[in-house]
VODONU-24691 format. One line per field, with one value per atom (N, C-alpha, C): x, y, z; atom name; residue in one letter. Coordinates in Angstrom, 1 decimal. Layout:
// VODONU-24691
X	X, ...
Y	Y, ...
Z	Z, ...
atom	CA, ...
res	a, ...
//
This chain:
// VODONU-24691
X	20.1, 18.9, 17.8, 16.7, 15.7, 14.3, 13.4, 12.6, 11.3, 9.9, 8.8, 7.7, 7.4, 6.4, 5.1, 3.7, 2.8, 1.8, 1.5, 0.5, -0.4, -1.8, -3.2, -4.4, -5.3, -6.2, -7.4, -7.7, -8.7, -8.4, -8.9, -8.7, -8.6, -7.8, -7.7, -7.7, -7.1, -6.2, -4.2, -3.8, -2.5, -1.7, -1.9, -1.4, -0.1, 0.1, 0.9, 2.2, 1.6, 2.6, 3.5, 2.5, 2.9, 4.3, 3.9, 4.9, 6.1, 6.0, 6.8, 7.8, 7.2, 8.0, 8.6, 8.2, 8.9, 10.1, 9.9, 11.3, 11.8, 11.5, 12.9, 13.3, 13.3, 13.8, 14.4, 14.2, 15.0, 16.4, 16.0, 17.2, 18.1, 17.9, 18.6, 18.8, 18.2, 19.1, 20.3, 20.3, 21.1, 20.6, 19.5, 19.4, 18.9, 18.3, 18.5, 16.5, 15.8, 14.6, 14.0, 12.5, 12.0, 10.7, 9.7, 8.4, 7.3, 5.8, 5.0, 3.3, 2.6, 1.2, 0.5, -0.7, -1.8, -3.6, -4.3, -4.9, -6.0, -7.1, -8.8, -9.1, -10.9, -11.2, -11.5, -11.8, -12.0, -11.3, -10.6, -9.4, -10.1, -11.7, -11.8, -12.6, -12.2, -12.6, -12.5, -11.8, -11.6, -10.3, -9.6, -8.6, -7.5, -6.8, -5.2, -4.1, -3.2, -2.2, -1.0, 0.2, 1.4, 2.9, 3.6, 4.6, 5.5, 6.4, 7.9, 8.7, 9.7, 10.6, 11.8, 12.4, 13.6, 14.9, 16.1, 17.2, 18.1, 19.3, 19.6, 19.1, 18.1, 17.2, 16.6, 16.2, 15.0, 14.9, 13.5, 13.6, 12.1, 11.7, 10.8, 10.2, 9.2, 8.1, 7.5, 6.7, 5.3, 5.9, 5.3, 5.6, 5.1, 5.3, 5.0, 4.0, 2.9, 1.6, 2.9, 2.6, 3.1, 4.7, 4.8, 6.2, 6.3, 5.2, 5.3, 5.5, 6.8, 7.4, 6.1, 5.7, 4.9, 3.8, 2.2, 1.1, 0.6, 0.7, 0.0, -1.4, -2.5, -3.6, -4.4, -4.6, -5.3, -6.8, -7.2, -8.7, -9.0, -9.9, -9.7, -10.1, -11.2, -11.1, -10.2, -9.3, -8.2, -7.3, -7.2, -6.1, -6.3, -7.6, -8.4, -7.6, -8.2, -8.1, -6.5, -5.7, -4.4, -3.5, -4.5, -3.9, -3.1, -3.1, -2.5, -1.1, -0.7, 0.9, 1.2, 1.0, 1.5, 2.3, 3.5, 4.5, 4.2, 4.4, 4.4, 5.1, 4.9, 5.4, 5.3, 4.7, 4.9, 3.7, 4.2, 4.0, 2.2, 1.2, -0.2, 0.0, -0.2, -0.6, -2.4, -2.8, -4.1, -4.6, -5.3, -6.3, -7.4, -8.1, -9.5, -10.8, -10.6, -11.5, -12.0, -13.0, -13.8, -14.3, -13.9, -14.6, -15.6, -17.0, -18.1, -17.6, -17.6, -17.8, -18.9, -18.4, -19.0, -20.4, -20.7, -21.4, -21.6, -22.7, -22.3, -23.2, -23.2, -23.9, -25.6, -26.4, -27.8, -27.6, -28.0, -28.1, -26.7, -25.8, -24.4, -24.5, -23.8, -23.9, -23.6, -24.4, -23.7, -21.9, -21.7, -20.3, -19.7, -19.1, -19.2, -18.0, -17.0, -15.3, -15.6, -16.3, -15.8, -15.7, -16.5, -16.3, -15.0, -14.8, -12.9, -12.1, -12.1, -10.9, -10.9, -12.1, -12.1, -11.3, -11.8, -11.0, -9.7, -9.5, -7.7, -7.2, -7.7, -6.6, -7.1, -8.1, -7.8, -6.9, -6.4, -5.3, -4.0, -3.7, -2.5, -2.6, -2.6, -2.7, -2.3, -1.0, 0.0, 0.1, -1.3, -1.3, -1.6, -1.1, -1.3, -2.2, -3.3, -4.2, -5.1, -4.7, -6.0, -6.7, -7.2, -8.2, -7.2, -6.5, -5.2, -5.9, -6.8, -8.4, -8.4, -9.1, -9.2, -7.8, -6.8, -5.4, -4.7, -5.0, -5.0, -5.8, -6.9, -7.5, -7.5, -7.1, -6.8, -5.3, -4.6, -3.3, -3.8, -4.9, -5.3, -6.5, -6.0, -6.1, -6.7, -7.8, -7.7, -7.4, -6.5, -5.5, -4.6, -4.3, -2.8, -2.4, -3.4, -3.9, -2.6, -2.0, -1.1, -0.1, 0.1, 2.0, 1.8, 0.7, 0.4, 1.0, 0.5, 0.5, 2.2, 2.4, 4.0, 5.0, 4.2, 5.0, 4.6, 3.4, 3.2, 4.0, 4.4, 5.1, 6.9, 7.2, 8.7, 9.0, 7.7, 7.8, 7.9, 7.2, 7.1, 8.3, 9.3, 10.0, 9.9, 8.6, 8.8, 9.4, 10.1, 10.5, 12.3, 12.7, 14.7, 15.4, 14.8, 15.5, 15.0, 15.1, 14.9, 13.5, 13.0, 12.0, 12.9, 14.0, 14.4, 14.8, 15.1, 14.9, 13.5, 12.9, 11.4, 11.3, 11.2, 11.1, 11.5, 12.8, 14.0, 13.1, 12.2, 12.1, 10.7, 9.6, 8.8, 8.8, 10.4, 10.2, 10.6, 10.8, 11.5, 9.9, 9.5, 8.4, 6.5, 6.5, 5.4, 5.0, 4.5, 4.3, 4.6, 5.2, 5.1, 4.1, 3.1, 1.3, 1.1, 1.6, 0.7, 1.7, 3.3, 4.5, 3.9, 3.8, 3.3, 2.2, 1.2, 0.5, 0.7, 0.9, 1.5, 3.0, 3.4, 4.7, 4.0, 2.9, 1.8, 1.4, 1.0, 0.1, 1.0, 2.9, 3.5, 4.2, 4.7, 4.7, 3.6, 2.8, 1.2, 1.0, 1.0, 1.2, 2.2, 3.3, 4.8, 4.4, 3.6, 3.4, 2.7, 1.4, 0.3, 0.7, 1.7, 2.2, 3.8, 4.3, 4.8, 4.7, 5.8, 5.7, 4.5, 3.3, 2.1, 1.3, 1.3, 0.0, 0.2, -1.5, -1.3, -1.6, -0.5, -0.5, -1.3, -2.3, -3.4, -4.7, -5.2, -6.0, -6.3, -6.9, -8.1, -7.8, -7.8, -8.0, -8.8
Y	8.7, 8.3, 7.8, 8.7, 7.8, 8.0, 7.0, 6.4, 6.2, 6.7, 6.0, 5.8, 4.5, 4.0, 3.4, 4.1, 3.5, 3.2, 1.4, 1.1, 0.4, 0.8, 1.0, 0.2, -0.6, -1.1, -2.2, -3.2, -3.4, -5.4, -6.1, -6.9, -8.1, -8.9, -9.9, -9.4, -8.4, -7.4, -7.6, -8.5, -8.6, -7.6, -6.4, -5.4, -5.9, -7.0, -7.4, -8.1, -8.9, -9.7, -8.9, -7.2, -5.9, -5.5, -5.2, -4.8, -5.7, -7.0, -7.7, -7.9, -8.0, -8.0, -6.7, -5.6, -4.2, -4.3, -4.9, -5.0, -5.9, -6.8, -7.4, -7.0, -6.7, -5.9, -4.4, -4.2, -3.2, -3.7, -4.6, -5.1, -5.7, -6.4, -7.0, -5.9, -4.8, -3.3, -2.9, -3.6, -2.9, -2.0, -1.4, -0.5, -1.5, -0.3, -0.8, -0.6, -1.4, -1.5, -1.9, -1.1, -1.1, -1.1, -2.0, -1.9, -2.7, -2.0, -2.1, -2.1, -3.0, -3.1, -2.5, -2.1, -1.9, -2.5, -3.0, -4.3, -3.7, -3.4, -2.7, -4.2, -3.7, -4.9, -5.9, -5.7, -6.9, -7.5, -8.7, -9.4, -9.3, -9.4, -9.4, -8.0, -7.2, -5.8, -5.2, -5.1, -4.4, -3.5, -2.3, -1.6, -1.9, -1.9, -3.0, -1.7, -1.4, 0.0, -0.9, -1.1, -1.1, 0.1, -0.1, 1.1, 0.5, 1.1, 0.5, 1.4, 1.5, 2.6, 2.4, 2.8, 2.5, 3.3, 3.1, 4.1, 4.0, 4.8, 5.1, 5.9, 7.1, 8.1, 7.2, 6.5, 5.6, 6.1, 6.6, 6.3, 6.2, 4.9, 4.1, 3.6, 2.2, 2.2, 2.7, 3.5, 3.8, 4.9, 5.6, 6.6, 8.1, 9.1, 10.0, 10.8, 11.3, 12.4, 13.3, 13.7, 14.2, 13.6, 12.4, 12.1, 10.9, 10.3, 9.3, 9.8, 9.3, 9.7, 9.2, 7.9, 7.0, 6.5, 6.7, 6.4, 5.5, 4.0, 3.1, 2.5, 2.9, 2.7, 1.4, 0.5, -0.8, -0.2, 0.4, 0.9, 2.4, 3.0, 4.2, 4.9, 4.7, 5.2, 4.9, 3.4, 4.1, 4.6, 5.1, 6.1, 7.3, 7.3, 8.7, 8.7, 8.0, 7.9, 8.0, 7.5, 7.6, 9.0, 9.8, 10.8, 11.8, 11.9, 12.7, 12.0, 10.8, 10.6, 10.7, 10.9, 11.6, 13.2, 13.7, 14.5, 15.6, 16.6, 17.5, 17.1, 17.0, 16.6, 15.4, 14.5, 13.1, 12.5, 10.9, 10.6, 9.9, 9.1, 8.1, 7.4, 6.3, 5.3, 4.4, 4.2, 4.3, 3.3, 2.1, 1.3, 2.2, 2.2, 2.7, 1.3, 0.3, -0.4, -0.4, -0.2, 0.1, -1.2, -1.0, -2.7, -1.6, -1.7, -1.2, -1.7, -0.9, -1.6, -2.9, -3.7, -4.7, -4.5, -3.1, -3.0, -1.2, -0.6, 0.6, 1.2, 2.3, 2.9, 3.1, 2.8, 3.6, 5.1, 5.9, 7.3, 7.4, 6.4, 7.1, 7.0, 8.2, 8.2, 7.3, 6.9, 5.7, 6.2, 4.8, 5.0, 5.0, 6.4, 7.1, 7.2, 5.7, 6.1, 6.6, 7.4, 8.3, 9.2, 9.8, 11.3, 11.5, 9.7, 10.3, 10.1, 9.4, 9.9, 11.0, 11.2, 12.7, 14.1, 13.5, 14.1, 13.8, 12.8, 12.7, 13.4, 13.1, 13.6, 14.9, 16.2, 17.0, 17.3, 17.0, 17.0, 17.1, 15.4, 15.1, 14.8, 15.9, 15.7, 14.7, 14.6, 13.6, 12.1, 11.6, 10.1, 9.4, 8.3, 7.1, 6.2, 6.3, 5.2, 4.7, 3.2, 2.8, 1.3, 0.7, -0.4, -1.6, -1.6, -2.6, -4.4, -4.1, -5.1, -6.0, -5.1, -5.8, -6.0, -5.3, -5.7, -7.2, -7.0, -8.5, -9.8, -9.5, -10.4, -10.8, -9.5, -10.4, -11.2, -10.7, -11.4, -13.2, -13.3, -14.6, -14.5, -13.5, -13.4, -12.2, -12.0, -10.3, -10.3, -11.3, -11.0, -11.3, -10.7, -10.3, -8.8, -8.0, -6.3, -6.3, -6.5, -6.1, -6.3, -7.1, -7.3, -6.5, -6.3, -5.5, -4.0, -3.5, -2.2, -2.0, -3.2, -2.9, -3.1, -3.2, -3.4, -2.3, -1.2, 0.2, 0.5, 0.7, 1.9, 1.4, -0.1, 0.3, 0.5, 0.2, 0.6, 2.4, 3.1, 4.4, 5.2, 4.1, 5.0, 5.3, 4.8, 5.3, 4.5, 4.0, 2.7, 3.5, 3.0, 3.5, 2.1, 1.0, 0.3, -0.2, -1.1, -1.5, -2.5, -2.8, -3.5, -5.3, -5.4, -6.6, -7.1, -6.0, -6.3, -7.1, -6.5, -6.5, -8.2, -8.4, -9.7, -10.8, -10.6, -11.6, -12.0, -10.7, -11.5, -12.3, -12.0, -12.4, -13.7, -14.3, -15.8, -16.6, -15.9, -16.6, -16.4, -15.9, -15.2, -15.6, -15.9, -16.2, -17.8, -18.8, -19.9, -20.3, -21.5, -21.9, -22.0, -22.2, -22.7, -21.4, -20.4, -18.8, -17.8, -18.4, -17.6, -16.8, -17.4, -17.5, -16.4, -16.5, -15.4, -13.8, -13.7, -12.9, -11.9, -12.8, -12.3, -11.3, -12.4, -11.6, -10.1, -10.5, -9.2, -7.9, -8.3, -7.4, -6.7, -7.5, -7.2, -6.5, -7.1, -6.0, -5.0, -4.5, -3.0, -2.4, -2.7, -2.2, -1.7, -2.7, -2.1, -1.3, -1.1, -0.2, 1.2, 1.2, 2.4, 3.3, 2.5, 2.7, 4.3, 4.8, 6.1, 6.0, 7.1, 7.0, 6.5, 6.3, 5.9, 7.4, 7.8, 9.5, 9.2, 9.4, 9.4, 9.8, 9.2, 10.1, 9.6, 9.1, 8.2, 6.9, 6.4, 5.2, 4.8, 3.4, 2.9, 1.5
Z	6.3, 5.4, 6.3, 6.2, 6.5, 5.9, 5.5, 4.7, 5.4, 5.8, 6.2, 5.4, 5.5, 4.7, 5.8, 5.3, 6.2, 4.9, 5.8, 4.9, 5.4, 5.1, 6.0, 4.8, 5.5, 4.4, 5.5, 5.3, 6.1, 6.3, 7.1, 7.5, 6.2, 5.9, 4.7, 4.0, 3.5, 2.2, 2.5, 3.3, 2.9, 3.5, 4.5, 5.4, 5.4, 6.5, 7.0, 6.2, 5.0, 4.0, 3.1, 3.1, 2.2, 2.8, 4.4, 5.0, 5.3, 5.3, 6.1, 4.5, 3.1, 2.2, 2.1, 2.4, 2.1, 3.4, 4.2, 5.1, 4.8, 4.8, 4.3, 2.7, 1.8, 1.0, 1.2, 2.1, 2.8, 3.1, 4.0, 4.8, 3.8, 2.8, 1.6, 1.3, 1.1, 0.2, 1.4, 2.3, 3.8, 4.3, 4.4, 5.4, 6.9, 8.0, 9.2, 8.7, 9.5, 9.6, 10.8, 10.8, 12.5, 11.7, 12.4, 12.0, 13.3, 12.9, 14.0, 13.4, 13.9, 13.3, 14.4, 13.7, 14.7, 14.1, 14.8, 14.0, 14.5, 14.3, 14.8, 15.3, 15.9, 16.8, 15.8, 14.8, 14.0, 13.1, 13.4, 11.9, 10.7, 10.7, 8.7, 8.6, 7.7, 7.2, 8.2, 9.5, 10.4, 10.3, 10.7, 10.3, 10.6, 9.6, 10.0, 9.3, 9.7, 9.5, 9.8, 8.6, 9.3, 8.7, 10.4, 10.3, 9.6, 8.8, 8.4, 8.4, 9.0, 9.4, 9.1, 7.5, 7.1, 7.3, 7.5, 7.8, 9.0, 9.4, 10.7, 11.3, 11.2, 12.0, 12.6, 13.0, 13.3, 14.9, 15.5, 16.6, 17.2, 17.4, 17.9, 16.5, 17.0, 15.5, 14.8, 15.6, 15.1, 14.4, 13.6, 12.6, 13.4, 13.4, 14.1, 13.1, 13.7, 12.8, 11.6, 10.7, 9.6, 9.2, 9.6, 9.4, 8.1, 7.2, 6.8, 5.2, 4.9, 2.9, 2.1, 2.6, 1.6, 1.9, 1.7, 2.0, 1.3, 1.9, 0.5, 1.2, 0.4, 0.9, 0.1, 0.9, 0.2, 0.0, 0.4, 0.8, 0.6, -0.1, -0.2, 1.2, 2.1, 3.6, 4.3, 4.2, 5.0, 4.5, 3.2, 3.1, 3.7, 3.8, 3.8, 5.3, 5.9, 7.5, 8.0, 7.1, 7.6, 7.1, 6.6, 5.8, 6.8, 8.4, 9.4, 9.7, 9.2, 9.2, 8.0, 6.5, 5.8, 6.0, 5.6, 5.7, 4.8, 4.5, 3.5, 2.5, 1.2, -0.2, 0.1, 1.5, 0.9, -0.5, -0.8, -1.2, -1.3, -1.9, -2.0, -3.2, -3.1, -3.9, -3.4, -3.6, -3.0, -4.4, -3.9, -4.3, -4.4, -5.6, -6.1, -5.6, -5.4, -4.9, -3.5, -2.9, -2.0, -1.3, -0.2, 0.7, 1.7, 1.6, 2.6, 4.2, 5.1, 6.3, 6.3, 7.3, 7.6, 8.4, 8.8, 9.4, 10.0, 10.2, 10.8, 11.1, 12.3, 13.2, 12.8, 13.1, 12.4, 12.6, 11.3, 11.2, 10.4, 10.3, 9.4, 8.0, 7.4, 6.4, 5.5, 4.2, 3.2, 2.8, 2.9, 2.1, 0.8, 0.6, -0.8, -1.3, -1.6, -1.9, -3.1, -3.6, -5.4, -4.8, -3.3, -2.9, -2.4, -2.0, -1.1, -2.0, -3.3, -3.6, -4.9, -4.9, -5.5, -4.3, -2.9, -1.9, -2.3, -2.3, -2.2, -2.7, -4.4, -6.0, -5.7, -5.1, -4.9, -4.0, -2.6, -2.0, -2.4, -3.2, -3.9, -5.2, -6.2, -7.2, -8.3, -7.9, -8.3, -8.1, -7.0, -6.4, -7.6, -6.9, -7.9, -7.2, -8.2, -8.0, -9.1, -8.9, -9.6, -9.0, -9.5, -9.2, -9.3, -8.3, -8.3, -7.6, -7.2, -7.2, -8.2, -9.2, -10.4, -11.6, -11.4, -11.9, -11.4, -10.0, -9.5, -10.0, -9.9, -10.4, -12.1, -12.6, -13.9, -14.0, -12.9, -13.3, -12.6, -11.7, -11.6, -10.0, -9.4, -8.1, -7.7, -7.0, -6.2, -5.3, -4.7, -3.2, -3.4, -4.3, -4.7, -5.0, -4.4, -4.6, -4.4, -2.8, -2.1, -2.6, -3.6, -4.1, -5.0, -5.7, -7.3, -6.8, -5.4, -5.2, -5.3, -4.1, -4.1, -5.4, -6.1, -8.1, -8.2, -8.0, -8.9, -7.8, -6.7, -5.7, -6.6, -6.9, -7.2, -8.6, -9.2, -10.3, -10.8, -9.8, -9.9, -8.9, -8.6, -8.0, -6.7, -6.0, -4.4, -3.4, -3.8, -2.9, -2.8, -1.4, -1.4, -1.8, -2.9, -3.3, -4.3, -5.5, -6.6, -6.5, -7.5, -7.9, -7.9, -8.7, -8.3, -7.0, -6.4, -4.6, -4.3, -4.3, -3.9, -4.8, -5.6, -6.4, -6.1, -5.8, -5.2, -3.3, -2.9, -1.8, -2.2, -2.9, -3.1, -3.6, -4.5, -3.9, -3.3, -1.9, -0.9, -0.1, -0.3, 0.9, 0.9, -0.5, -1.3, -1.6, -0.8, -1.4, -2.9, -3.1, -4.5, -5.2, -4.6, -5.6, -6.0, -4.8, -5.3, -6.3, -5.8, -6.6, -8.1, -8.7, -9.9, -11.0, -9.8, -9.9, -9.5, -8.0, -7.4, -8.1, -9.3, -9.7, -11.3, -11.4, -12.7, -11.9, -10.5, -10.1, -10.0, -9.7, -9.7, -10.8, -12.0, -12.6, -13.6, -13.7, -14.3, -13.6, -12.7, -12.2, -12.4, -12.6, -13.4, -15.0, -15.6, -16.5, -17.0, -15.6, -16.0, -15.4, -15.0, -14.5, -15.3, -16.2, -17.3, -18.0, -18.1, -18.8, -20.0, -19.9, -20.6, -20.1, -19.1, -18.0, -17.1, -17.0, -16.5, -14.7, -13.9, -12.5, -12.0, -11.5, -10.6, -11.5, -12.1, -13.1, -12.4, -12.2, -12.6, -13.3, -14.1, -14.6, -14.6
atom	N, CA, C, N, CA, C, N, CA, C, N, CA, C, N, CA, C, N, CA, C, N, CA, C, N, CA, C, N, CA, C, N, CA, C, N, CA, C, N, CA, C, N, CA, C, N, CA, C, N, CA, C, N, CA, C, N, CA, C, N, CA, C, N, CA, C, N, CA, C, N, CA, C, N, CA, C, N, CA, C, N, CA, C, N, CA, C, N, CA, C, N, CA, C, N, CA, C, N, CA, C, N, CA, C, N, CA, C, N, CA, C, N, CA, C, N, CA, C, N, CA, C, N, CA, C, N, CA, C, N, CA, C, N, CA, C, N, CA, C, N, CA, C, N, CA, C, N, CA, C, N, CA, C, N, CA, C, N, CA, C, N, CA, C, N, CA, C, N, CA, C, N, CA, C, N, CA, C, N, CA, C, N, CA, C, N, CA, C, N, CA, C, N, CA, C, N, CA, C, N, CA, C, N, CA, C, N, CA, C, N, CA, C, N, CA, C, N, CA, C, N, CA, C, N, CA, C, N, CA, C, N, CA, C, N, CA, C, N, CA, C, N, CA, C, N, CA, C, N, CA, C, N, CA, C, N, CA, C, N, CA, C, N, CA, C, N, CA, C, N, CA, C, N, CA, C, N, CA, C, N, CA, C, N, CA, C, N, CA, C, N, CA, C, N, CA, C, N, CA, C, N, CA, C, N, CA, C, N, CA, C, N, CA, C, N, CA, C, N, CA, C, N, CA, C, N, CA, C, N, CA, C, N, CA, C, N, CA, C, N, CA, C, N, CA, C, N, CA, C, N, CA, C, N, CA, C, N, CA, C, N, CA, C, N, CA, C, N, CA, C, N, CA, C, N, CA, C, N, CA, C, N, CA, C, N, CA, C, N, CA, C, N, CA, C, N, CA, C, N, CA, C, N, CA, C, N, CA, C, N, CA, C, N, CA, C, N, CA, C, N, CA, C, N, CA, C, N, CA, C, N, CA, C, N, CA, C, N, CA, C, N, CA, C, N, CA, C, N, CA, C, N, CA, C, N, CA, C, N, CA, C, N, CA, C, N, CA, C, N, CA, C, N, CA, C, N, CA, C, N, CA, C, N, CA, C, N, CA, C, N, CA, C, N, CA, C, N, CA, C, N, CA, C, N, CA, C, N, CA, C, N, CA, C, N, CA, C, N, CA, C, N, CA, C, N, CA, C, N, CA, C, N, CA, C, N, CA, C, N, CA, C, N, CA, C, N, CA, C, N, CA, C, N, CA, C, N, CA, C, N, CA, C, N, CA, C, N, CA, C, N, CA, C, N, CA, C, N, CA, C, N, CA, C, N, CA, C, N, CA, C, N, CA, C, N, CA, C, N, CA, C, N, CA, C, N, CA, C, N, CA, C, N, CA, C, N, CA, C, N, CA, C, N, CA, C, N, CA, C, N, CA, C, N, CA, C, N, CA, C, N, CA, C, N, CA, C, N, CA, C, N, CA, C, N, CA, C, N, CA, C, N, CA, C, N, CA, C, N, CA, C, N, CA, C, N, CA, C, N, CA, C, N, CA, C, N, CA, C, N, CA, C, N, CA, C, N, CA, C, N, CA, C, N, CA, C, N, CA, C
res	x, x, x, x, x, x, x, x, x, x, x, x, x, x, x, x, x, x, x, x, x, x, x, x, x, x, x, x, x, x, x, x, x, x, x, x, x, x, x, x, x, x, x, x, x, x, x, x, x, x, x, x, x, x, x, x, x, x, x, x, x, x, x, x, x, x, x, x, x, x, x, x, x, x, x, x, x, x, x, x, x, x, x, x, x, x, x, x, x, x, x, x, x, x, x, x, x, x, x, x, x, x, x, x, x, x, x, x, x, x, x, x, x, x, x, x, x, x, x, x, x, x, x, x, x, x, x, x, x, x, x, x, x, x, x, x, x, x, x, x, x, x, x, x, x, x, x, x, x, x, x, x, x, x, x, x, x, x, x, x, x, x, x, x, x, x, x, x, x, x, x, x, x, x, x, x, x, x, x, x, x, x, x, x, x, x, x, x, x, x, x, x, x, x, x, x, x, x, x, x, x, x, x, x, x, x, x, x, x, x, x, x, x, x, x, x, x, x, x, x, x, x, x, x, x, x, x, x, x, x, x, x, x, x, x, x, x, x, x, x, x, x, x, x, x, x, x, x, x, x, x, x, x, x, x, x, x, x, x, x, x, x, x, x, x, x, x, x, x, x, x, x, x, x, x, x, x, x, x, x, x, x, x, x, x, x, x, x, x, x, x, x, x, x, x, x, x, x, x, x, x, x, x, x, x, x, x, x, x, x, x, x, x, x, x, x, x, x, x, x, x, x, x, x, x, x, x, x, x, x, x, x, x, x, x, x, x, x, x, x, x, x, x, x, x, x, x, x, x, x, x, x, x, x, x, x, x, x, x, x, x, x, x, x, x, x, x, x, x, x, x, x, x, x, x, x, x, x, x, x, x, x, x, x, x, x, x, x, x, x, x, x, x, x, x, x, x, x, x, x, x, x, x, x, x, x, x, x, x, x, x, x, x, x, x, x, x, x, x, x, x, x, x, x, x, x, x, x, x, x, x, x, x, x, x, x, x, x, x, x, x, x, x, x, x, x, x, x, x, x, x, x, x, x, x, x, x, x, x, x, x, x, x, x, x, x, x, x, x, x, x, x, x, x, x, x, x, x, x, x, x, x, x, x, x, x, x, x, x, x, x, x, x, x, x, x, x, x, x, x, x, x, x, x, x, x, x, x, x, x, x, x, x, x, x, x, x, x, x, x, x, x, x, x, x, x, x, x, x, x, x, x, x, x, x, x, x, x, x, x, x, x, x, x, x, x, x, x, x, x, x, x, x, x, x, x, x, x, x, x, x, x, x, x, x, x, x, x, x, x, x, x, x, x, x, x, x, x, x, x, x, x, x, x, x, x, x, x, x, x, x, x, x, x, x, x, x, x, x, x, x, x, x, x, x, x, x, x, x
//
């Protein structure tokens, strides 16, 4: 068996707490787990990607160009951007909320996430995305995108282990002041993704 998950988004969106909870719920499901970040020059809105490499196939971190089952994008450009380690038939789940660069070239074009993920859902028809931004923040928080996402990925089935996996680590893993909310943000994406919610939709 083996399982890769890459997930890409931008500096203070929770990259790291996404991944570090999807392995250890791995490892609690028993599989073997290997994982690896890569962090752009800048910690805030700067490009933050992490590998998670589940199974016995494993060989090295980083995920290899067309090898990744699962694309979860906090940011619609970096999904865009990380779209060359996605696999054939793999998987996107992809945030509809848009963080502008912090800053950028004179002469570059404005930044236009309706054009990319109108690019996407033409690519992958079937992605799941919506404004998991503002899902968060109604459940109390908008940095809580990142656990929300990881509720619509086990809620929809892309995950190689359960949703109460994933739960059970979130309260070991998740401060007690924040538990609370965080468990709103995950569960409320479980529900908005619920048979009769149309995959590949906004909301």
């Amino acid at each position: 068996m083996k399982y890769d998950i890459l997930i890409a988004g931008v500096g203070g969106q929770g990259v790291v707490l996404a991944s570090r909870m999807l392995a250890l719920a791995a490892m609690k499901a028993g599989f073997r787990v290997s994982t690896a970040e890569t962090i752009g020059m800048s910690q805030r809105e700067g490009s933050v990607s992490s590998h998670i490499r589940i199974g016995d196939e494993i060989s090295g971190s980083l995920i290899p160009a067309g090898q990744a089952d699962l694309l979860i994008g906090l940011e619609p450009a970096e999904t865009v951007r990380n779209l060359p380690f996605l696999k054939k038939g793999g998987k996107i789940l992809s945030n509809s909320h848009a963080i502008a660069p912090a800053s950028k070239p004179p002469g570059s074009p404005e930044y236009a996430p309706e054009a990319l993920l109108a690019f996407l859902k033409a690519l992958i028809p079937d992605m799941l995305c919506l404004d998991f931004t503002r899902l968060a923040e109604e459940a109390g928080t908008y940095r809580a995108a990142n656990v929300a996402m990881l509720g619509a990925a086990a809620g929809a089935g892309m995950l190689p282990f359960s949703k109460e996996t994933i739960l059970s680590v979130l309260e070991t893993e998740i401060p007690e002041k924040h538990r609370a909310v965080n468990r709103a943000a995950f569960e409320g994406a479980i529900e908005k993704i619920k048979p009769g919610t149309l995959i590949g939709n906004r909301r």
